[in-house]
Every structure is written in C-alpha cells, then in structure tokens.
C-alpha positions in Angstrom: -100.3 88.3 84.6 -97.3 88.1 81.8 -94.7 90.1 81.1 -95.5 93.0 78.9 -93.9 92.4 75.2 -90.8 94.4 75.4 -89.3 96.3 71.9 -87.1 98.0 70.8 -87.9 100.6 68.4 -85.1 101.5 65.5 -85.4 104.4 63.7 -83.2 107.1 63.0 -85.5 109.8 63.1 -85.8 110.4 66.7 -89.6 112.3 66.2 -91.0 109.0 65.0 -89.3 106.8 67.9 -91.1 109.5 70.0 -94.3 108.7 68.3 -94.1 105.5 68.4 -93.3 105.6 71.8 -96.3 107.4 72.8 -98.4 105.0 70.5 -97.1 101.9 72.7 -97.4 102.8 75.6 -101.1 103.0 75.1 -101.3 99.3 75.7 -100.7 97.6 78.9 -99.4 94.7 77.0 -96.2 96.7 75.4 -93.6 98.4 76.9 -91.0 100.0 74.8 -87.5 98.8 76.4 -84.8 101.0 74.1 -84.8 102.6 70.8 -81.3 102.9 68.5 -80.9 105.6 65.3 -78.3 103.5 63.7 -77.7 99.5 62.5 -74.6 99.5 65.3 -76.6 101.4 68.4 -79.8 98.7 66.9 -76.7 95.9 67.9 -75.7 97.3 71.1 -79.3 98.0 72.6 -81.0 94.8 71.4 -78.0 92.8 72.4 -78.1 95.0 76.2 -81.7 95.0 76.9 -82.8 90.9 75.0 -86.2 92.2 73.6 -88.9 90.3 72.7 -89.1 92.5 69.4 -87.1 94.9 67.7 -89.9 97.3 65.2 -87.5 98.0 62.5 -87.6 100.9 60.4 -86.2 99.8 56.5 -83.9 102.4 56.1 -81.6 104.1 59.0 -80.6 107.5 57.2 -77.9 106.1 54.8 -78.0 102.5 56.1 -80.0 99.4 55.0 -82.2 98.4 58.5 -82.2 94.6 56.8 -78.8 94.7 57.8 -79.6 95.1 61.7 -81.9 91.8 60.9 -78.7 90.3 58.9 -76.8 91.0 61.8 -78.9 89.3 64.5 -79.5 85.7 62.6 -75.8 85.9 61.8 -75.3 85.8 65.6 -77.4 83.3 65.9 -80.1 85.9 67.7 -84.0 84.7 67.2 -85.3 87.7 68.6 -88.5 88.6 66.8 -87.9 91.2 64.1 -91.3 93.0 62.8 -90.3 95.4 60.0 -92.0 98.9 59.9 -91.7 101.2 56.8 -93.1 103.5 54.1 -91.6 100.8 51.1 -94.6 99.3 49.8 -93.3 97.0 47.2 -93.3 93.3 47.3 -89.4 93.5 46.5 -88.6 95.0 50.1 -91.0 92.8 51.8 -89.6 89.7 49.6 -85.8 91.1 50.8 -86.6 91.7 54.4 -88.1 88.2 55.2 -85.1 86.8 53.2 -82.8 88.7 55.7 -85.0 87.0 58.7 -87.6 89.8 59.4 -90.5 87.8 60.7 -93.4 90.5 59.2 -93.5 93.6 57.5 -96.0 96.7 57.7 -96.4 100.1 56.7 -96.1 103.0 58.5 -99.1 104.0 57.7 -101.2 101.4 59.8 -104.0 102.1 62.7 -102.0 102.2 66.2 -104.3 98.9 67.3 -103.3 97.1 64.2 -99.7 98.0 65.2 -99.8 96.4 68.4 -101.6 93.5 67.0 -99.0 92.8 64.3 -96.8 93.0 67.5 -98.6 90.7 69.3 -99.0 87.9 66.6 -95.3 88.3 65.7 -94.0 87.8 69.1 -96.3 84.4 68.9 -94.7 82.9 65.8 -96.8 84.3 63.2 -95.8 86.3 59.6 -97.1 89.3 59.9 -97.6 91.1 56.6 -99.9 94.2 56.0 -103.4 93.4 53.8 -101.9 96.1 51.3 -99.4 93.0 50.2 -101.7 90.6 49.7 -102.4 91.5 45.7 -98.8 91.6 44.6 -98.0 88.6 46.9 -100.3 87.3 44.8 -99.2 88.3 41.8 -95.4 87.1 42.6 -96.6 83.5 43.1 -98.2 83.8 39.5 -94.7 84.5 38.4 -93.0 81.7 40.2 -91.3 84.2 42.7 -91.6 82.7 46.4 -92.5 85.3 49.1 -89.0 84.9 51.3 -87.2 85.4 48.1 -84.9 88.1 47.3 -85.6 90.1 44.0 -82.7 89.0 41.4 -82.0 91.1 38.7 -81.0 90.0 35.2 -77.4 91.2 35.6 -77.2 89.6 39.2 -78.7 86.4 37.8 -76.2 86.3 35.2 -73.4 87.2 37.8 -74.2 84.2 40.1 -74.6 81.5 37.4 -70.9 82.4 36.4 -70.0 82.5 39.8 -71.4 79.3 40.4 -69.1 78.4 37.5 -66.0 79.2 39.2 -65.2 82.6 37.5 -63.3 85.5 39.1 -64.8 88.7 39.1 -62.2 89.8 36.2 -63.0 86.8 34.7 -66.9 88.0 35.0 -66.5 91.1 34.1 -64.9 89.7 31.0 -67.4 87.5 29.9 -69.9 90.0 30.7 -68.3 93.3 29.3 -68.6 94.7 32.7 -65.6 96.4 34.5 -64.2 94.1 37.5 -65.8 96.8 40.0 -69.2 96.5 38.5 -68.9 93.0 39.0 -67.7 93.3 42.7 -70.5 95.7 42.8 -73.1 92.9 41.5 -71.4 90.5 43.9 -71.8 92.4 46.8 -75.4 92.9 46.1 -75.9 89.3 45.9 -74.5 88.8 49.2 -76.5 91.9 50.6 -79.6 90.0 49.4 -79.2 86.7 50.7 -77.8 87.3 53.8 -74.3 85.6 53.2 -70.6 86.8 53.4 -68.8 84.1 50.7 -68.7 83.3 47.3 -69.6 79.0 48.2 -73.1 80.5 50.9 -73.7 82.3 47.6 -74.2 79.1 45.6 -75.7 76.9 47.9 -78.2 79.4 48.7 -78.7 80.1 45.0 -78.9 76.1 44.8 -81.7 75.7 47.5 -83.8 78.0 46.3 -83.8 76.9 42.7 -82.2 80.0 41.1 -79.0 77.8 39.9 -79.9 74.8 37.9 
C-alpha cells in the first residue's frame, strides 16, 4: 500500500484545525502531519514536516494565507497548496492561483468532496469548487484569465506609469495621488502577483498582456 497523503492544515482558528482534523482522519488515505495559526508557524511546520499538501485557510486572523503560498514558490517549494475558505468570489480564487495555490474550495463542502479535492490535487489536478464554475465563466466572457489577479483601475493606471519609468512621487503627481497612496497601490501590485521589484512587476504585467 502507499503512503497516506500527508497535510498540513493552516488555520488560525484552532476549533476548525480540530475539525478538520477529525474530518481527515476519517479516511485511511489522509493523515494530518501538523497544523500552523500563522503565515510564519505555516513556514516552519511545512518546511519541518515536507507535506504532500498544505489546506490553506485565505485569511490567518490579520494576515493574507496567499502569502504562506507566496512564500513557498518563492523558495522554490512545489508542495501542493489546496486553498480552503469562506471567500466565494472569483477575485480570491483568480488571486490565490496567481500566488501558486493549486485549487480552491469553500469551507462549506461535504467531508468526502474534501478529501477528494485532496486527492486530485496531490495528483496534478486544479481543483476548484462547482460553485465557481458560473463566474469562471463569466470572467472568460470579459477577457479575464482564471490565474489572473483582479487589477483595479487605479492599480492599472499605477503599473502602466510604472512601466514608464516613473517614481512613485512622480506617480503620485501625474495621478493626484499622495506618494504613500502610490506606495500603497505599488505594494498591492506586488502583493498580487507574487513579486518583490518594480522590473518582476513589468515583465509579469508584460506576459500576461496587461502592459501593451
């Protein structure tokens, strides 16, 4: 017989890494190897234990859980990361997957679908809830590719200029912003697609067709 699939559960409420706990351990195929509250006890635990998956709760109390998925592919970590949270929109699906989640559900899906989305990730698949499907749908119809982070007017208008060479007073200038907003707006961008630099920013931007 194979190894179970081991996971790592992160979540910073500690009832529902209970639960889910419980939940897993239902199924002979799943074992849960270590759970985390926080994006750096997420680090130290995946990086300890080498799961095969880490379920990944969206937000850890104050913190952003894409960043735990940031964090990983920027170490060059392909650990399977399977997304689990009460966001339903396509825009926190669209900016999880950009980050390198490899699937997305809700919270609010059947125990045996729950290990099945576990399952089919850990084999290479994108797992993404049915509940998506329609406003996957729609995005396409709108020219907005699934593993693309959600772009605001303001942010779009941020990176062109960027992309331009400008300085952030120099953006804030041309935009009527204050040079915080504009750092503000810059960080976001970088939040979003998963880069650190001003030159990742515009060759990502590039790539995906968002600069012309």
């Amino acid at each position: 017989m194979s190894e179970p699939i081991g996971v790592v559960i992160v979540d910073d409420h500690s009832l529902v890494r209970e639960g889910l706990q419980s939940l897993l351990s239902q199924f002979s195929d799943i074992r849960v190897a270590g759970e985390a509250g926080t994006i750096a006890e997420a680090v130290e635990v995946i990086n300890e234990v080498e799961p095969d998956l880490v379920l990944l709760d969206l937000r850890l109390g104050e913190e952003e859980g894409v960043e735990v998925a940031r964090q990983l592919r920027a170490n060059g970590s392909d650990v399977t990361i399977l997304m689990l949270s009460v966001h339903d929109t396509s825009r926190h699906l669209r900016e999880a997957l950009a980050a390198g989640a490899d699937g997305y559900l809700l919270k609010s899906v059947a125990g045996a679908d729950l290990a099945a989305g576990i399952r089919n990730a850990v084999a290479g698949e994108t797992v993404i809830g049915q509940e998506f499907v329609p406003k996957l749908l729609e995005d396409a119809q709108r020219g907005v590719p699934m593993g693309q982070p959600d772009v605001t007017k303001r942010e779009q208008e941020v990176l062109e200029l960027v992309a331009e060479g400008m300085a952030n007073r120099e953006i804030a200038e041309q935009l009527g912003i204050s040079a915080r907003t504009a750092q503000k707006h810059l960080e976001n961008l970088f939040k979003k697609f998963s880069v650190h630099d001003r030159t990742e920013l515009v060759a990502h931007a590039f790539r995906r067709g968002l600069l012309g």
